[in-house]
TIVO-2410 file (N, C-alpha, C; in nm, 3 decimals):
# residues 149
REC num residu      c1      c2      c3 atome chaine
REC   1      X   4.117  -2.780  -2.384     N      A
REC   1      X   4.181  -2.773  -2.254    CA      A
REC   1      X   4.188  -2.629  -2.204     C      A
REC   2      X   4.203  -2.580  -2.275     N      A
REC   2      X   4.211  -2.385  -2.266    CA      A
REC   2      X   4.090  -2.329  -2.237     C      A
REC   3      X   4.000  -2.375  -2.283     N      A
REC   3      X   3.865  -2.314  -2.248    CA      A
REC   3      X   3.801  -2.390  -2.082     C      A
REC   4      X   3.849  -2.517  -2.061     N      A
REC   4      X   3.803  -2.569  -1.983    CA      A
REC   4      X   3.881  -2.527  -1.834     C      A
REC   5      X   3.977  -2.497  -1.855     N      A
REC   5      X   4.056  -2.415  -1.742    CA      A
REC   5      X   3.987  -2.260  -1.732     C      A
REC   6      X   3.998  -2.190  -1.830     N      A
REC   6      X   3.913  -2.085  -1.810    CA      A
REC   6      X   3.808  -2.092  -1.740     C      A
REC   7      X   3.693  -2.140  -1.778     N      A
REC   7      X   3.576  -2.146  -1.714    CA      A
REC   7      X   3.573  -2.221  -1.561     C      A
REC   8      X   3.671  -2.325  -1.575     N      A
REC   8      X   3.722  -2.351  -1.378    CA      A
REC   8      X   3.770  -2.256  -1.368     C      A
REC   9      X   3.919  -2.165  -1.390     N      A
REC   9      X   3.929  -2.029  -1.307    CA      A
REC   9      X   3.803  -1.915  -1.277     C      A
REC  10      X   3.706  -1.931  -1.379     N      A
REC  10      X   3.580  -1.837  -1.383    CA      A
REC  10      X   3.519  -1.872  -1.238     C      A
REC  11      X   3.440  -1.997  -1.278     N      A
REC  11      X   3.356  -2.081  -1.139    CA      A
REC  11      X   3.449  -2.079  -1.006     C      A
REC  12      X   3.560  -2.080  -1.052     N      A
REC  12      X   3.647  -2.100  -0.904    CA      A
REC  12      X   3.626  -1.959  -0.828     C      A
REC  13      X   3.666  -1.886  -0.924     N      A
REC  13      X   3.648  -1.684  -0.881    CA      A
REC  13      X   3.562  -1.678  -0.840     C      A
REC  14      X   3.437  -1.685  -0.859     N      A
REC  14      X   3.351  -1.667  -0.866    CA      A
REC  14      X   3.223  -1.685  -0.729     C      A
REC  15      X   3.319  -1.846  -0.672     N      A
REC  15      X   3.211  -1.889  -0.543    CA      A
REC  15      X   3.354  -1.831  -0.464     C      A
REC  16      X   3.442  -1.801  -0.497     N      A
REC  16      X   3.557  -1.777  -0.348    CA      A
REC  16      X   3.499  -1.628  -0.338     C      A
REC  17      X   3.439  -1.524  -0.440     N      A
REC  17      X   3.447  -1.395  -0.367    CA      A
REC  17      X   3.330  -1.383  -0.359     C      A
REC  18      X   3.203  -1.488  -0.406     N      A
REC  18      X   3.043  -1.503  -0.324    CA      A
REC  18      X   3.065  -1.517  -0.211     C      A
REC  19      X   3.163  -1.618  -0.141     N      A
REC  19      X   3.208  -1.697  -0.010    CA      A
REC  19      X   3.250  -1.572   0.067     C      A
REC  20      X   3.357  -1.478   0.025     N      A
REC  20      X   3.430  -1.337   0.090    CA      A
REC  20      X   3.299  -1.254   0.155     C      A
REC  21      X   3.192  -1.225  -0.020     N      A
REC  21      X   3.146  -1.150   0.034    CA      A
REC  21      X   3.032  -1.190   0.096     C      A
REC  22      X   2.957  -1.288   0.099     N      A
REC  22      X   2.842  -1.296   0.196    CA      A
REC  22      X   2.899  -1.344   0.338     C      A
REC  23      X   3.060  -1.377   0.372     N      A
REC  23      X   3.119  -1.338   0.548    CA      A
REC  23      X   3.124  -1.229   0.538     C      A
REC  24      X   3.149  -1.121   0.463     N      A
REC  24      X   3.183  -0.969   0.482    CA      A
REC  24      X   3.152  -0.898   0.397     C      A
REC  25      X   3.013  -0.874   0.407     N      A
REC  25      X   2.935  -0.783   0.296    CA      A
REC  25      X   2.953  -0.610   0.370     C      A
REC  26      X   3.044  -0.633   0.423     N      A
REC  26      X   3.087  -0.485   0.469    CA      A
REC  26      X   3.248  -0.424   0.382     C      A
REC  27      X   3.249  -0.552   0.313     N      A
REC  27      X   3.341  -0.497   0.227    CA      A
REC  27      X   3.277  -0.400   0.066     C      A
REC  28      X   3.162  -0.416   0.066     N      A
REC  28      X   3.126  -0.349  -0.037    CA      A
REC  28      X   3.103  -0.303   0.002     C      A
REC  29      X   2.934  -0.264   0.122     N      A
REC  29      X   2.822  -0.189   0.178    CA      A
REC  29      X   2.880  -0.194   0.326     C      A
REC  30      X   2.891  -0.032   0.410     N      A
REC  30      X   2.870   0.006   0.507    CA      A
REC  30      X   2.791  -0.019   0.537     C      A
REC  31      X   2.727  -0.068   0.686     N      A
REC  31      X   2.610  -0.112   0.758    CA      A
REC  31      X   2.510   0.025   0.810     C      A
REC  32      X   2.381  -0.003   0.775     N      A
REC  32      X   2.305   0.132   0.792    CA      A
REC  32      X   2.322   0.176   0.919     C      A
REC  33      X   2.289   0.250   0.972     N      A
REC  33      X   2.230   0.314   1.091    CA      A
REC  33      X   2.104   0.335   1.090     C      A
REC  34      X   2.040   0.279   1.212     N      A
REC  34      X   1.910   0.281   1.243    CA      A
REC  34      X   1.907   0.438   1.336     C      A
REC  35      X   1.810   0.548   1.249     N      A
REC  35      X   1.788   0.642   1.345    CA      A
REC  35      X   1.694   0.583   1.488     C      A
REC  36      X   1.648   0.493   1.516     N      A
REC  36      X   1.571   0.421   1.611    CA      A
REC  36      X   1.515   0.293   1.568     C      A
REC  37      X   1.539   0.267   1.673     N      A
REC  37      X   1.484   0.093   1.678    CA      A
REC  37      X   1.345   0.095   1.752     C      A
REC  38      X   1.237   0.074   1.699     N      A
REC  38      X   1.095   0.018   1.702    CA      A
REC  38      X   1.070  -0.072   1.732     C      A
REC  39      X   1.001  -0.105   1.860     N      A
REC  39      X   0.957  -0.252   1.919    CA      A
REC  39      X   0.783  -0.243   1.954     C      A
REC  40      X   0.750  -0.145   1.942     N      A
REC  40      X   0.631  -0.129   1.992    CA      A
REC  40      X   0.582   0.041   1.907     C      A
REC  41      X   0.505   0.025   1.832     N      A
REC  41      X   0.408   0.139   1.776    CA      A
REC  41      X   0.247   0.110   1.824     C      A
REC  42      X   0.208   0.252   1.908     N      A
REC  42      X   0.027   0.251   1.938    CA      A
REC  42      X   0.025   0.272   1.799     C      A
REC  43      X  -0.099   0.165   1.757     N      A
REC  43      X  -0.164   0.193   1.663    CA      A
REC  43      X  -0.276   0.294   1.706     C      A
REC  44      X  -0.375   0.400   1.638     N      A
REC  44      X  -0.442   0.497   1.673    CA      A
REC  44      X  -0.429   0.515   1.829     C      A
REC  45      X  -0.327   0.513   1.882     N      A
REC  45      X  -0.268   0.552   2.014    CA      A
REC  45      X  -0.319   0.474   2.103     C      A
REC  46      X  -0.276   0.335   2.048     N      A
REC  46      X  -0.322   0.190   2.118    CA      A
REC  46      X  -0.517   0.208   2.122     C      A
REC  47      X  -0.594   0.209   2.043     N      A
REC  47      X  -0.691   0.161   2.040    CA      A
REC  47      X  -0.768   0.089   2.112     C      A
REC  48      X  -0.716  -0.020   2.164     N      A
REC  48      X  -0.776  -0.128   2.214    CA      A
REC  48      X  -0.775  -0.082   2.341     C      A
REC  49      X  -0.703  -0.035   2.410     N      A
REC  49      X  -0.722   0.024   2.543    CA      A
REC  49      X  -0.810   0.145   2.581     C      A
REC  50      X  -0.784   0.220   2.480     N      A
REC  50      X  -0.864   0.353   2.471    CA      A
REC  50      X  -0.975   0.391   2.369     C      A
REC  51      X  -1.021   0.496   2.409     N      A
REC  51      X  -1.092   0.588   2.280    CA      A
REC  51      X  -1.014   0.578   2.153     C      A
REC  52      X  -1.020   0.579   2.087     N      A
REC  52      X  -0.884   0.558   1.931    CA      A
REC  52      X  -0.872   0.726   1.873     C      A
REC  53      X  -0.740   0.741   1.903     N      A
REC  53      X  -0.721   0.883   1.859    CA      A
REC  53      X  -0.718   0.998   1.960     C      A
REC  54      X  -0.797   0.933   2.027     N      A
REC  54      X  -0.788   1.037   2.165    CA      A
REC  54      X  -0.658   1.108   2.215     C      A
REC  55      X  -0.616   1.231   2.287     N      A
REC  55      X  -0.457   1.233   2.370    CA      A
REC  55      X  -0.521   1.200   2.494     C      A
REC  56      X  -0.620   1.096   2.538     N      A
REC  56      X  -0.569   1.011   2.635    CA      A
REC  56      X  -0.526   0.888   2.603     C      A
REC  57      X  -0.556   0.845   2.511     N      A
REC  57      X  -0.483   0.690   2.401    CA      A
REC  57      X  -0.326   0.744   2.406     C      A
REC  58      X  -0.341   0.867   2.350     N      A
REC  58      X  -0.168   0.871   2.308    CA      A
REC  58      X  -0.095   0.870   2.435     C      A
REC  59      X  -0.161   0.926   2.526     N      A
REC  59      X  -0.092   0.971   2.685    CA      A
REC  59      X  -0.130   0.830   2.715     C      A
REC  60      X  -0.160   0.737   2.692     N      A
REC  60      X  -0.173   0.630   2.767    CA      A
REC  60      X  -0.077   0.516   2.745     C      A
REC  61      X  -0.067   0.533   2.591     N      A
REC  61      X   0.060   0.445   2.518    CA      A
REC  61      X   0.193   0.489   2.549     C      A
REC  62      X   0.196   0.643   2.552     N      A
REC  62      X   0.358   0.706   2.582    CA      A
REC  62      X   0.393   0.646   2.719     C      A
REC  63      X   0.291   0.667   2.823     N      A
REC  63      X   0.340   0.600   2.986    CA      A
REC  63      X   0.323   0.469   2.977     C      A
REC  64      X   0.318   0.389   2.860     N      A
REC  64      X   0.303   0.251   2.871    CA      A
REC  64      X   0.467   0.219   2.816     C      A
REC  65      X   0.529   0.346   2.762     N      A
REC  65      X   0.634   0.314   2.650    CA      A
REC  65      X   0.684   0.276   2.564     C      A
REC  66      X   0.530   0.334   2.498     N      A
REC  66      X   0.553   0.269   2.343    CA      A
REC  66      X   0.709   0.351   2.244     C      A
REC  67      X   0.737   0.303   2.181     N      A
REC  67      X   0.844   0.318   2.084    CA      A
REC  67      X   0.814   0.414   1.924     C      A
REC  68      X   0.687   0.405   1.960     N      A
REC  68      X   0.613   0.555   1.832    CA      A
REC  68      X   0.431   0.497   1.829     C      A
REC  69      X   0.422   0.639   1.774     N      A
REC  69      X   0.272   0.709   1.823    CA      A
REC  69      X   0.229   0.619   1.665     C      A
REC  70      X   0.118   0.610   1.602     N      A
REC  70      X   0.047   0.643   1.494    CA      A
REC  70      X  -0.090   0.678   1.490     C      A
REC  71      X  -0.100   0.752   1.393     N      A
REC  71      X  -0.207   0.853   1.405    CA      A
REC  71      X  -0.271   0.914   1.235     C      A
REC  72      X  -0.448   0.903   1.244     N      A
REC  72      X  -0.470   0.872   1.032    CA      A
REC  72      X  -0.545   1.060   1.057     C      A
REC  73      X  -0.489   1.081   0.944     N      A
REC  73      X  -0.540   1.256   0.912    CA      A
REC  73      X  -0.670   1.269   0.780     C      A
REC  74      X  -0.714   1.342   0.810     N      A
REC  74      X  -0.845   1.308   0.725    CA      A
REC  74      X  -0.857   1.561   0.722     C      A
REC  75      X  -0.911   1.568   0.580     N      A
REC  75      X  -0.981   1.675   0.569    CA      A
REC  75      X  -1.106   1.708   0.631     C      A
REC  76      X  -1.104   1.845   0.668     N      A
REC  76      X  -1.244   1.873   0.687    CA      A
REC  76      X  -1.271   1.974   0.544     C      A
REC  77      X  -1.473   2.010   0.576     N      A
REC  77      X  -1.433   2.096   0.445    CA      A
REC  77      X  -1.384   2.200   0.424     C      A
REC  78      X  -1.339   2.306   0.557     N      A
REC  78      X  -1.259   2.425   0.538    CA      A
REC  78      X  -1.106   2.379   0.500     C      A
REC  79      X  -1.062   2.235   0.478     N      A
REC  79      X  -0.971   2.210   0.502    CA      A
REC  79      X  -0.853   2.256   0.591     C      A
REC  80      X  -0.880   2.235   0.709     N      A
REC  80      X  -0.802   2.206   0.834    CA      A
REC  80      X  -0.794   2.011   0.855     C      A
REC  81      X  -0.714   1.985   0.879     N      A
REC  81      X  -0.632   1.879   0.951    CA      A
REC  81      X  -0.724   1.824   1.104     C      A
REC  82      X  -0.778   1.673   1.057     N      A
REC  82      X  -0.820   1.666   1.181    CA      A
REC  82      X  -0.726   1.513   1.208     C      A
REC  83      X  -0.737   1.479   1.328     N      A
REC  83      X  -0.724   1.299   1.368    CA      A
REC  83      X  -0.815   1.230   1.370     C      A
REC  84      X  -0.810   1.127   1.235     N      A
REC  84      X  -0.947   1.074   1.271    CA      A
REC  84      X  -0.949   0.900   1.171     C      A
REC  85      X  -0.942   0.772   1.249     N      A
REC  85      X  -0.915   0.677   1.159    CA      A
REC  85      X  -1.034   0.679   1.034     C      A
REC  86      X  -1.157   0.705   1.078     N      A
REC  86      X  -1.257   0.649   0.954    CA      A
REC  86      X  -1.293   0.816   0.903     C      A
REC  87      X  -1.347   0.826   0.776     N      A
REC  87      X  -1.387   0.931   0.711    CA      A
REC  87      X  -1.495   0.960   0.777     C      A
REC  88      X  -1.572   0.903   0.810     N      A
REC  88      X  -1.720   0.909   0.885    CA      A
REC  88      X  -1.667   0.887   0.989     C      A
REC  89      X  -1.790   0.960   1.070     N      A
REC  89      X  -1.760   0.982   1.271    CA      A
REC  89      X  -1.906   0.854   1.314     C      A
REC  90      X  -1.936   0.790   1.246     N      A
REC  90      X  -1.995   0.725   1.306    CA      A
REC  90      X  -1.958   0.588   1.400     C      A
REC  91      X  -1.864   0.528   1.421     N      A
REC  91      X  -1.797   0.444   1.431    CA      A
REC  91      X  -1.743   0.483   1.570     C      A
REC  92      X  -1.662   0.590   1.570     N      A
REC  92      X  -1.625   0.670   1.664    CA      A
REC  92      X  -1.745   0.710   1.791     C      A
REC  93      X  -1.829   0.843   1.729     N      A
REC  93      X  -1.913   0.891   1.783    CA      A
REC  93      X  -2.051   0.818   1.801     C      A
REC  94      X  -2.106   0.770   1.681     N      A
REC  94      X  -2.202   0.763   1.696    CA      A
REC  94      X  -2.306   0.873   1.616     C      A
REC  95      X  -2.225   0.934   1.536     N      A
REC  95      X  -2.284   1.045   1.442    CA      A
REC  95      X  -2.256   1.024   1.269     C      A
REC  96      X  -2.356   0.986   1.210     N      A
REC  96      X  -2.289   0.978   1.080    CA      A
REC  96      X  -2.282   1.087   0.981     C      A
REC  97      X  -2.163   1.093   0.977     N      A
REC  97      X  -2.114   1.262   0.924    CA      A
REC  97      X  -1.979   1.202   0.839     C      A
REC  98      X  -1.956   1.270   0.733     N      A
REC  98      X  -1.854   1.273   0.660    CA      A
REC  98      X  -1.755   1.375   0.720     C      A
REC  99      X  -1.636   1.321   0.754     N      A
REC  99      X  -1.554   1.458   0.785    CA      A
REC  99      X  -1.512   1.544   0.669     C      A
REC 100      X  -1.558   1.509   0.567     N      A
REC 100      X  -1.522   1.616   0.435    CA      A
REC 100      X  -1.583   1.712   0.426     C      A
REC 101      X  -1.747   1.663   0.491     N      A
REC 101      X  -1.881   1.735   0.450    CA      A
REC 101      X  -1.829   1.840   0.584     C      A
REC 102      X  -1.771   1.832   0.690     N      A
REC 102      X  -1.800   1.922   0.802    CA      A
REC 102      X  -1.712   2.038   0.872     C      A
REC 103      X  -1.707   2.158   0.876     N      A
REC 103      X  -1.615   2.211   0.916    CA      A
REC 103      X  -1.568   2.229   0.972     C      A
REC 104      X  -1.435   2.260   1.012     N      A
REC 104      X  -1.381   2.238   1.163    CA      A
REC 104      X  -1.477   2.238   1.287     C      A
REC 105      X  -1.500   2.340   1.310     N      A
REC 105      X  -1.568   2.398   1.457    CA      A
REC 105      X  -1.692   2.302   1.451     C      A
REC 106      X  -1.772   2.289   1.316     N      A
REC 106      X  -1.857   2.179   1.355    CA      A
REC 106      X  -1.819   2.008   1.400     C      A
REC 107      X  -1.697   1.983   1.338     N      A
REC 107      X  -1.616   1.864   1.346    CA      A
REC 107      X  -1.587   1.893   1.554     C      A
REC 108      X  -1.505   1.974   1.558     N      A
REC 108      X  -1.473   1.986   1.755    CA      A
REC 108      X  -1.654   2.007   1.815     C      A
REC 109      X  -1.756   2.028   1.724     N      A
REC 109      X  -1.828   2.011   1.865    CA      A
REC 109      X  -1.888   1.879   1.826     C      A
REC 110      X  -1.900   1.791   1.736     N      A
REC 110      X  -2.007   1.629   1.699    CA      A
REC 110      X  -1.838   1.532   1.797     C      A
REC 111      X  -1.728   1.595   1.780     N      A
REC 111      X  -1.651   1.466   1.838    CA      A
REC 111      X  -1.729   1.495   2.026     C      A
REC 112      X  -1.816   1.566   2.047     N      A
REC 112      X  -1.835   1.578   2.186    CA      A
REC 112      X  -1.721   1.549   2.276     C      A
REC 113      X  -1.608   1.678   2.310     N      A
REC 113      X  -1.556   1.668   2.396    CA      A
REC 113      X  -1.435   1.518   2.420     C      A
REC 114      X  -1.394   1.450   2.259     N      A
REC 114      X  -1.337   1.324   2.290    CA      A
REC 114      X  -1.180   1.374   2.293     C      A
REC 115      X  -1.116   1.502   2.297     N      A
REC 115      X  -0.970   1.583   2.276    CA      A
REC 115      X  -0.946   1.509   2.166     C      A
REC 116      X  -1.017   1.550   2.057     N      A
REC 116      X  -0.925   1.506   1.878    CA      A
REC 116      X  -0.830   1.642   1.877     C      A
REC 117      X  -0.729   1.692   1.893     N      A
REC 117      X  -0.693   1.794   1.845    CA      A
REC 117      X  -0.635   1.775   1.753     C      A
REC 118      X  -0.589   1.884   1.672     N      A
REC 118      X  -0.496   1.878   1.534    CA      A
REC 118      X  -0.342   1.757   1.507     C      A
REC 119      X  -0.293   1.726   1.406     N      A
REC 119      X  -0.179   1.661   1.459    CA      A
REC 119      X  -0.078   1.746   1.519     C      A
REC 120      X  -0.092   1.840   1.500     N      A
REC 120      X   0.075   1.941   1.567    CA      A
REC 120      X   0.024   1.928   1.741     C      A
REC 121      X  -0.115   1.937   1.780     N      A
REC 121      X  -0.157   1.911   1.884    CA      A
REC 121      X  -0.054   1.772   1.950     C      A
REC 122      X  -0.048   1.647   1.868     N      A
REC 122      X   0.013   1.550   1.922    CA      A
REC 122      X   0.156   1.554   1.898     C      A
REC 123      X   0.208   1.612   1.840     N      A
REC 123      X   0.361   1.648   1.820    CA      A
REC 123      X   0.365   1.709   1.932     C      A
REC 124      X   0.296   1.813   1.962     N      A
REC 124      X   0.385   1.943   2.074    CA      A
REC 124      X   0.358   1.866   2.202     C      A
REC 125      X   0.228   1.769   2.226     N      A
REC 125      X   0.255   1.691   2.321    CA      A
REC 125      X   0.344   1.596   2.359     C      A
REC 126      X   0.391   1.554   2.261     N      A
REC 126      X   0.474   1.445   2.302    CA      A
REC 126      X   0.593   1.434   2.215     C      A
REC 127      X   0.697   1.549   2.220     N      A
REC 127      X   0.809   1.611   2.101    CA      A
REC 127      X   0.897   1.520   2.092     C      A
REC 128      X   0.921   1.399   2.192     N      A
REC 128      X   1.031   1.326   2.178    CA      A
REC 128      X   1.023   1.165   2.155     C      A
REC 129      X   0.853   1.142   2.119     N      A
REC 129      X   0.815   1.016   2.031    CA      A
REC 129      X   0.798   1.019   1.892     C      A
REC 130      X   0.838   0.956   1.864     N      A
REC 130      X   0.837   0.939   1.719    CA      A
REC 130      X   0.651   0.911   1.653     C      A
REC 131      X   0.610   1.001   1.560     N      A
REC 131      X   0.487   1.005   1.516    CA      A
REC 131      X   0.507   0.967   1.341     C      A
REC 132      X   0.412   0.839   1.314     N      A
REC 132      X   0.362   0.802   1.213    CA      A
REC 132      X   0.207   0.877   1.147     C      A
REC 133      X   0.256   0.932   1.092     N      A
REC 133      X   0.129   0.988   1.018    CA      A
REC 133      X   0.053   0.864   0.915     C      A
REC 134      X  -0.049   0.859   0.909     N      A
REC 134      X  -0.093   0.824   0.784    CA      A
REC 134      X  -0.240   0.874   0.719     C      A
REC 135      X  -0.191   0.962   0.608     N      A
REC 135      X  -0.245   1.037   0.546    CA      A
REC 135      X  -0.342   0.974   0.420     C      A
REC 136      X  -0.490   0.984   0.510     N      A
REC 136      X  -0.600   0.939   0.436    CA      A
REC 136      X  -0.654   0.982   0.315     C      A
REC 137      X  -0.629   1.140   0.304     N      A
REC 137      X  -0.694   1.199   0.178    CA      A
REC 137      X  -0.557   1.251   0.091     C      A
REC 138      X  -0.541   1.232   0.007     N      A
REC 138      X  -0.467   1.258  -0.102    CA      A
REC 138      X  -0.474   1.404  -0.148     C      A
REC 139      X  -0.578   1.500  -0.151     N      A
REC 139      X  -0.521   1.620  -0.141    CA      A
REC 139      X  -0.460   1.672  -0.013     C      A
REC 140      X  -0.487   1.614   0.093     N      A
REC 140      X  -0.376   1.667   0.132    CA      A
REC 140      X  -0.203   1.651   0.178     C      A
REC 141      X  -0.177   1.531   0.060     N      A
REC 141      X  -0.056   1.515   0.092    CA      A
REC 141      X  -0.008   1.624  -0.044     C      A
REC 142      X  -0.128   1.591  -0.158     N      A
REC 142      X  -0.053   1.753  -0.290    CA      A
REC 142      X  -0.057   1.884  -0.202     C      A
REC 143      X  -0.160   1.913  -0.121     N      A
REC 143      X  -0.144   2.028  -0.051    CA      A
REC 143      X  -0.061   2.070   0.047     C      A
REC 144      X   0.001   2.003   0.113     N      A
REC 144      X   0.144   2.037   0.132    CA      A
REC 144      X   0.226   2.039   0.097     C      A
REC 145      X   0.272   1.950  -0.032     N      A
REC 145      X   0.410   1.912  -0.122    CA      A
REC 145      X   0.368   2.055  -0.157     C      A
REC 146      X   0.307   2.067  -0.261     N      A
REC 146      X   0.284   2.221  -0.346    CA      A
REC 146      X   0.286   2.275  -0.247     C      A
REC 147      X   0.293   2.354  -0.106     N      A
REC 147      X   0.279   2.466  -0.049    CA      A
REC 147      X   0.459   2.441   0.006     C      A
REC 148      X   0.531   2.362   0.011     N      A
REC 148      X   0.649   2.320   0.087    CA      A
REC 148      X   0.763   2.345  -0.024     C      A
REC 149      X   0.707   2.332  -0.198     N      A
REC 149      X   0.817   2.369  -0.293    CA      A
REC 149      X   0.836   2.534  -0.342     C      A
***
């Protein structure tokens, strides 16, 4: 009889403060704060409308009002920072080139005139959208951690 009351006071405890807390799971956990709410991200600065990557894609998505930019970073071989979804410019341009194999200044003249500029290029343009990076080559996400510690 002693054990069997126990284990009903157990089970009883047990679903009454499951019951408490899934009405008021703010009794354990404070509710986050969203630094921004996202309803709309250009993918390569809406793509489908534009050149992909272009700052007329990005300028085209911001006056459309998108809710954040995204944008893929790729090495060149001096290693400078370019915008660029595929490793190869062929897709893009029409040139098949590795952007690893090419160095900057050769990279700004094969994009012929399409405004790839750097990513800080799309930050300083547009300082008050939120920008998704996504970082294609893996040295250079060690090459900034190591230069940032």
């Amino acid at each position: 009889m002693c054990a069997a009351v126990y284990v009903l006071s157990t089970v009883t405890g047990y679903v009454l403060t499951s019951a408490l807390l899934l009405k008021c799971p703010n009794l354990l956990h404070r509710r986050k704060r969203e630094t921004f709410l996202s309803r709309h991200i250009s993918h390569r600065g809406g793509a489908g409308e534009n050149l992909e990557n272009t700052m007329a894609a990005f300028k085209h998505a911001v006056d459309l009002g998108t809710d954040m930019l995204e944008l893929d970073c790729h090495l060149t071989k001096d290693e400078q920072v370019v915008v660029s979804h595929d490793a190869n410019l062929r897709r893009a341009t029409g040139i098949n080139a590795q952007i690893s194999d090419m160095a900057y200044a050769v990279f700004l003249r094969e994009e012929r005139g399409q405004a790839y500029p750097s990513p800080q290029g799309r930050f300083d343009a547009f300082p008050n959208t939120p920008v998704l990076v996504d970082i294609k080559v893996s040295r250079l996400v060690v090459k900034y951690l190591t230069e940032s510690i």
